[in-house]
N, C-alpha and C positions, 0 to 999 in steps of 0.2 A: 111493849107491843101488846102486852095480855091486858094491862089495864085498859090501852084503848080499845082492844079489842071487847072486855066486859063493859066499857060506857056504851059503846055500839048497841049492845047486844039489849041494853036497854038497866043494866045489872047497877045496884048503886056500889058507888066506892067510899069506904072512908076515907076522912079526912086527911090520913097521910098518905094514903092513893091517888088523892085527889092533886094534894100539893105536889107528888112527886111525880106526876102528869104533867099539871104545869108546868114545873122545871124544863123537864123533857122536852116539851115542844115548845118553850122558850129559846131554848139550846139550840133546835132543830130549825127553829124560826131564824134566828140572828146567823147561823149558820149559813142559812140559803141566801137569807139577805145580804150578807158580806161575800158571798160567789157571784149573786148575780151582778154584784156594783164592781167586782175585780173582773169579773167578765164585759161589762158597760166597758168599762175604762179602757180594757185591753182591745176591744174594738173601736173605740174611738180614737185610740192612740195608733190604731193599725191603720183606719181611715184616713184619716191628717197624714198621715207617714205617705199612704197612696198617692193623695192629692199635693202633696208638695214634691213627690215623684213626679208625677206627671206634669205637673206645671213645669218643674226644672228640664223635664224633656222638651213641651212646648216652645220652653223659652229658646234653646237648643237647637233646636230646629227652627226656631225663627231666624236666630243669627244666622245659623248654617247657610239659609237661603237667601238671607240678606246679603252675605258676604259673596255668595255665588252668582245674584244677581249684579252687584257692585263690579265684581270681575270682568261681567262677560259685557257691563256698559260700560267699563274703560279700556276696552281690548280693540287692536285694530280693525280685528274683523265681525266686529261686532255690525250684524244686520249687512252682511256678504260682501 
């Protein structure tokens, strides 16, 4: 933090300042990158997870009314 804070600040570093900057925010870099693609994924994988809930409900409910409706057009007193 002090090194980046002396680049800021306009200050030069030497060369093993400089390399061990690098490092650091290479670290810091592949770090964030490798959360945000575990964080991509776990929400894509939560989405799909949604939507094939919801389909299986749809589907559910379609039978459900199909079979309701089926019932009540072989029933005697169907239409009084």
């Amino acid at each position: 933090m002090k090194l980046l804070s002396r680049l800021v600040q306009g200050r030069n570093l030497s060369r093993r300042e400089h390399n061990l900057l690098v490092r650091a925010l290479g670290r810091t870099l592949t770090l964030t990158l490798s959360l945000t693609l575990t964080l991509t994924l776990t929400l894509t994988l939560a989405l799909t997870l949604t939507l094939t809930l919801t389909l299986a409900l749809t589907l559910t409910l379609t039978l459900t009314l199909t079979l309701t409706l089926t019932r009540c057009a072989c029933s005697p007193t169907w239409g009084g």
